[in-house]
C-alpha positions in Angstrom: 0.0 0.0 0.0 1.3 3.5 -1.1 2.1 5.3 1.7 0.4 8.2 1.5 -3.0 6.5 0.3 -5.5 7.4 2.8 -6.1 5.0 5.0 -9.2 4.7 7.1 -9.5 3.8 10.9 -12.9 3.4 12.5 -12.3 3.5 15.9 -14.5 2.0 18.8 -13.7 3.3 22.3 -15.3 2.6 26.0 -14.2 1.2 29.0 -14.2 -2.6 29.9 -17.5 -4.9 29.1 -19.0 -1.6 27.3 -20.5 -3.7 24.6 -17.5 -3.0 22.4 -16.7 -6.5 21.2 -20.1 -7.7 20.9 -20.6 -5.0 18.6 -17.7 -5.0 16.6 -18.1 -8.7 16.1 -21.9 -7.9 15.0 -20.3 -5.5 12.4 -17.9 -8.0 10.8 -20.7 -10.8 10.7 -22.5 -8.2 7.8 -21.6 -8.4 4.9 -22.4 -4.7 3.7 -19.5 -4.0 5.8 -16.9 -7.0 5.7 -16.9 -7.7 1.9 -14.1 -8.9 1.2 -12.0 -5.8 1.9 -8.7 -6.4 3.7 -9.5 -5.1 7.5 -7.0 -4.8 10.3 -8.9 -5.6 14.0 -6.1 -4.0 16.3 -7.6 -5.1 19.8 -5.9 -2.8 22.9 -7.6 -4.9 25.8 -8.3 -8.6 26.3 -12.1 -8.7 27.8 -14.6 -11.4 28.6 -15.8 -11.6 25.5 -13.6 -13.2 22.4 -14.1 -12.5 19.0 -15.6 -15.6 16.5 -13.4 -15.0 13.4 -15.6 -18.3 11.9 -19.0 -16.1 11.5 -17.2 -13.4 10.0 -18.7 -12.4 6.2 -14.8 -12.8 4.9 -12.0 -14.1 6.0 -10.0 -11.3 5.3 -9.9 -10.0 8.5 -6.5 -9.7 10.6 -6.6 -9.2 14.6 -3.6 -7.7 16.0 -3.1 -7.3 19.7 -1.4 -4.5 21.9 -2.2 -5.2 25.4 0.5 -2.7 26.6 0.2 1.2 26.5 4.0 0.8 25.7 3.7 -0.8 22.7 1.2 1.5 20.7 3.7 2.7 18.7 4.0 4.6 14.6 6.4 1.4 14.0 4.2 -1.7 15.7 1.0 -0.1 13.7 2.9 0.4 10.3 4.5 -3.0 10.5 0.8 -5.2 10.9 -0.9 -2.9 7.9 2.6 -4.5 6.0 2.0 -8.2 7.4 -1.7 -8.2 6.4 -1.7 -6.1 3.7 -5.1 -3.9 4.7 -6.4 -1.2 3.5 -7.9 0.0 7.0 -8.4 -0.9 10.8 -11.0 -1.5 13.0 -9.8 -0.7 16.5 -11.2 -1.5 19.8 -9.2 0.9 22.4 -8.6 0.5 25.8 -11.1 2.9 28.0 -8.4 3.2 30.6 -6.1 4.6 27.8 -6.3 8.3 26.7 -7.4 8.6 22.6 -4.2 11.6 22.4 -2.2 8.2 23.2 -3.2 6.4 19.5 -3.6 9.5 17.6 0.3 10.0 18.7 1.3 6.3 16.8 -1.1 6.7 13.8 1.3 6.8 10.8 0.8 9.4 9.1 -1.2 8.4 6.0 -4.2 7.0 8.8 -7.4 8.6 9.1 -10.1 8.7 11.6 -13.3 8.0 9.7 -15.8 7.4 12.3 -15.4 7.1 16.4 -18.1 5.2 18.3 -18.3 5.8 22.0 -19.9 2.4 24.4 -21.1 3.0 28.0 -22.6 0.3 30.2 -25.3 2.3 32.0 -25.2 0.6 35.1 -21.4 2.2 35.5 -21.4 4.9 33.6 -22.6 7.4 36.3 -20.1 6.0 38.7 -17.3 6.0 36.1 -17.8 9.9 35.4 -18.4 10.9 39.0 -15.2 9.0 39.5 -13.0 9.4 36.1 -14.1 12.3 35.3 -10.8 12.9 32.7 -10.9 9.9 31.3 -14.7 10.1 29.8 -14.0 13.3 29.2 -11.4 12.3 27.1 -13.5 10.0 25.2 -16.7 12.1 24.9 -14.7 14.7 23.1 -14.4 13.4 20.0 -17.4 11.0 19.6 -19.6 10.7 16.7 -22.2 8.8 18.1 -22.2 7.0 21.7 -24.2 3.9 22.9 -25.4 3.3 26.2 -25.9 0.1 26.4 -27.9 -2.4 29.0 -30.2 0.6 30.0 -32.7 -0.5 32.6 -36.3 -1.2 31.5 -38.0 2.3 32.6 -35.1 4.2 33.7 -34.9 8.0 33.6 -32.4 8.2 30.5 -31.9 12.1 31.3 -28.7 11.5 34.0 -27.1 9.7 30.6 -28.2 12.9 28.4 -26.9 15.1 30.7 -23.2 13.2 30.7 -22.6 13.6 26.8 -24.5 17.1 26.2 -22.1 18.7 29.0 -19.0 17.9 26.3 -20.5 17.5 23.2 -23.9 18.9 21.7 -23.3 17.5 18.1 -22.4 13.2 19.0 -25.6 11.1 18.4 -26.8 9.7 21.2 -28.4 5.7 21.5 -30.0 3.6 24.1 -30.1 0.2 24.1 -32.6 -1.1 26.9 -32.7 -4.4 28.8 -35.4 -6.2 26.8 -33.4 -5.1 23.5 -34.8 -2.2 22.5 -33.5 0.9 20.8 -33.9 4.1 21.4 -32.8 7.3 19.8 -31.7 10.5 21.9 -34.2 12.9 21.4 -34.2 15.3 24.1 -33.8 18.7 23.0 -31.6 21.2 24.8 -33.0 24.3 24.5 -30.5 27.2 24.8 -30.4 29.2 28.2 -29.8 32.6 25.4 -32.0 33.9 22.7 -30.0 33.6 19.8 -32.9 35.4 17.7 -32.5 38.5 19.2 -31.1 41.7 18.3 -28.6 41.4 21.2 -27.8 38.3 22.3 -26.9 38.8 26.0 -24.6 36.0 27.6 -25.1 35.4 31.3 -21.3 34.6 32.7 -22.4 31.7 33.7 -23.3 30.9 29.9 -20.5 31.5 27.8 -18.6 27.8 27.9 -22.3 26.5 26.5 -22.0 29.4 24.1 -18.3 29.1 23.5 -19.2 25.3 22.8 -22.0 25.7 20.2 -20.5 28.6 18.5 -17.5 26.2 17.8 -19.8 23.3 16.7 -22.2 25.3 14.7 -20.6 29.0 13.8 -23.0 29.2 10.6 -26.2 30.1 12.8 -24.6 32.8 14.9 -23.0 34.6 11.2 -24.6 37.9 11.5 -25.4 37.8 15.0 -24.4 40.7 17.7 -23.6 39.0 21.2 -22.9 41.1 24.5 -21.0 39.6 26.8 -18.4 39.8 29.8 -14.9 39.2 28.4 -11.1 38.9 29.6 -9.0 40.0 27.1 -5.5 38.4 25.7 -3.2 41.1 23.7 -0.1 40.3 21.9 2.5 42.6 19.7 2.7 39.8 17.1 -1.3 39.9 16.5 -2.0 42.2 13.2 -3.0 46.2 13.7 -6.8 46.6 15.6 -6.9 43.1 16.6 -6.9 41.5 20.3 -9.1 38.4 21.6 -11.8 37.9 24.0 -12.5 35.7 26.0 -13.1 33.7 29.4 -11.2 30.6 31.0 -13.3 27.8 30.7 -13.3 24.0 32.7 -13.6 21.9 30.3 -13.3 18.4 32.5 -11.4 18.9 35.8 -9.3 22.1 37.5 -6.5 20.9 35.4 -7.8 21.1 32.3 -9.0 25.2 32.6 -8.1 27.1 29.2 -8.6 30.6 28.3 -11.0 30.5 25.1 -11.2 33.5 23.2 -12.2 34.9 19.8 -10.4 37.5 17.7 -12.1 40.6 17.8 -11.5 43.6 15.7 -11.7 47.0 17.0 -10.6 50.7 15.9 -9.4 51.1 19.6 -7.4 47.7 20.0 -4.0 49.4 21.2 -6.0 50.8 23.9 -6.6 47.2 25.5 -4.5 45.7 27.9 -3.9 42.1 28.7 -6.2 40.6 31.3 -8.6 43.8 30.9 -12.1 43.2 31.9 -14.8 44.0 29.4 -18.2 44.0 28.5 -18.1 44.0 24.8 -20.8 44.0 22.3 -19.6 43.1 19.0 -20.9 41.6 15.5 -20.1 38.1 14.3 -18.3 37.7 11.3 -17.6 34.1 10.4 -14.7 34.3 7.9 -11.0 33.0 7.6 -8.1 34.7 9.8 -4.9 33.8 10.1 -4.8 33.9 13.8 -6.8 31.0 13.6 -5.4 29.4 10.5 -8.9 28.7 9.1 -12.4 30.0 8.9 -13.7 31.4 12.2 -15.6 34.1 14.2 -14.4 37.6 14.2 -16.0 39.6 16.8 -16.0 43.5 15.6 -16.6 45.0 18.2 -19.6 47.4 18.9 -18.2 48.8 22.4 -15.9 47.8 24.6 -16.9 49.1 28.2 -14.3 48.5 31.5 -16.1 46.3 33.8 -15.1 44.4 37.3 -13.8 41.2 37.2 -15.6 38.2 37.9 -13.9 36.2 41.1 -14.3 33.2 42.8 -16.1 30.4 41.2 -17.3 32.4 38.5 -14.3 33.7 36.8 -14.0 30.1 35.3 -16.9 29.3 33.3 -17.5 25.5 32.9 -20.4 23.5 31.9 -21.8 22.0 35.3 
């Protein structure tokens, strides 16, 4: 295989007994999926649950094993795409690893296609009170997530509330007891009115706001927001421009960032770093090269000196 041919990985994360084997096993048994196309099952934990190769739809199916964090390396994973001579991987990853951990090793030329996240619901809660970081870590980049073994009648909202606080975009499944399947289709309204003339941000908003402008920056195009803001200045950031922002717990104390926007303004050079504002400003959804893509430009409206926040509220989090 060339190289630089794109190759795709479909990755299946979770911790232990998630339901990620039975699944994955389920998958290879079609044959819309399993073909006939040469697929790489890398395996990073050794469960109760073993894999049939016999009811797979092909043969062509290779499993690998890495059982130590150690050995998730560029080299181990280039070398069993060479042995088997696939043209992508199914992986089932080790919940107690974190995902920066295998995106490190991927060779370059490996692409993440599609990331399925499996919860056993009887744990979950437990897990996330407990491990916060480490479903965190997996939450983040989720496309869907299954919460499997869902009690017959249970209050599904607890499990709704655990994805939404990281990721408003992943699709959300229950499966129950008896076997059946439910979609997520609780809707989260928003605490703001984005159809306003003003939107005005409570400081206890803006990681929610922060979140869904990131996820979705099409809707607010256009929009005018009003908000409390600290503000980061450099002398390498381009004539009028600074960036506002707040810091923002994302998972755990360790984890605070400061998330900002660039935001235009005549009177830029009069900002000083870690200035408190309340700015009102216009979104403008269009590439910059601070960001080195397409993203929101805040021109600003007015830019009015304001007290800082302290104490619990001068990080804004999501709980």
């Amino acid at each position: 295989m060339a190289q630089n041919k794109e190759f795709p990985v479909y990755l299946f994360t979770g911790f232990l007994e998630s339901g990620k084997t039975l699944f994955l096993q389920d998958t290879l048994q079609d044959k819309r999926v399993n073909s006939g196309e040469k697929t790489l099952l890398l395996v990073c934990e050794d469960g109760e649950e073993e894999y049939d190769a016999s009811r797979f739809s092909s043969p062509n199916v290779y499993k690998r094993m890495i059982e130590d964090k150690e050995d998730l390396t560029e080299e181990n994973l280039s070398r069993f795409v060479r042995e088997t001579g696939a043209t992508r991987a199914f992986v089932e990853y080790n919940g107690m690893w974190m995902l920066q951990s295998f995106y490190d090793a991927m060779p370059e030329n490996w692409v993440p296609y599609q990331n399925m996240l499996f919860f056993d619901a009887n744990t979950i809660v437990s897990y996330n009170a407990n491990m916060r970081s480490l479903v965190f870590d997996k939450l983040q980049n989720a496309d869907s997530i299954i919460f499997n073994r869902v009690p017959n009648g249970a209050d599904i909202m607890p499990y709704h509330k655990i994805v939404r606080g990281v990721s408003r975009r992943a699709e959300i499944v229950y499966e129950f007891a008896d076997g059946s399947i439910q979609p997520d289709e609780i809707v989260d309204p928003m605490p703001f009115d984005i159809n306003a003339p003003v939107i005005e941000l409570e400081d206890r908003d803006f990681a929610l706001w922060y979140q869904d402008i990131t996820e979705d920056m099409k809707k607010y195009d256009g929009k005018t927001i009003r908000f409390k803001a600290v503000c980061a200045t450099n002398p390498k950031f381009p004539d009028k421009m600074f960036v506002a922002g707040r810091h923002v717990m994302t998972c755990c104390a360790d984890d605070i960032a400061y998330c900002g926007f660039v935001t235009k303004w005549a009177n830029a050079d009069t900002i000083e770093n870690a200035q408190w504002i309340m700015l009102t400003a216009k979104i403008d959804i269009r590439f910059s090269r601070l960001y080195g893509r397409r993203g929101p430009i805040l021109n600003c409206i007015s830019a009015e000196n304001c007290e800082p926040l302290t104490g619990d509220d001068r990080v804004a989090s999501f709980y």
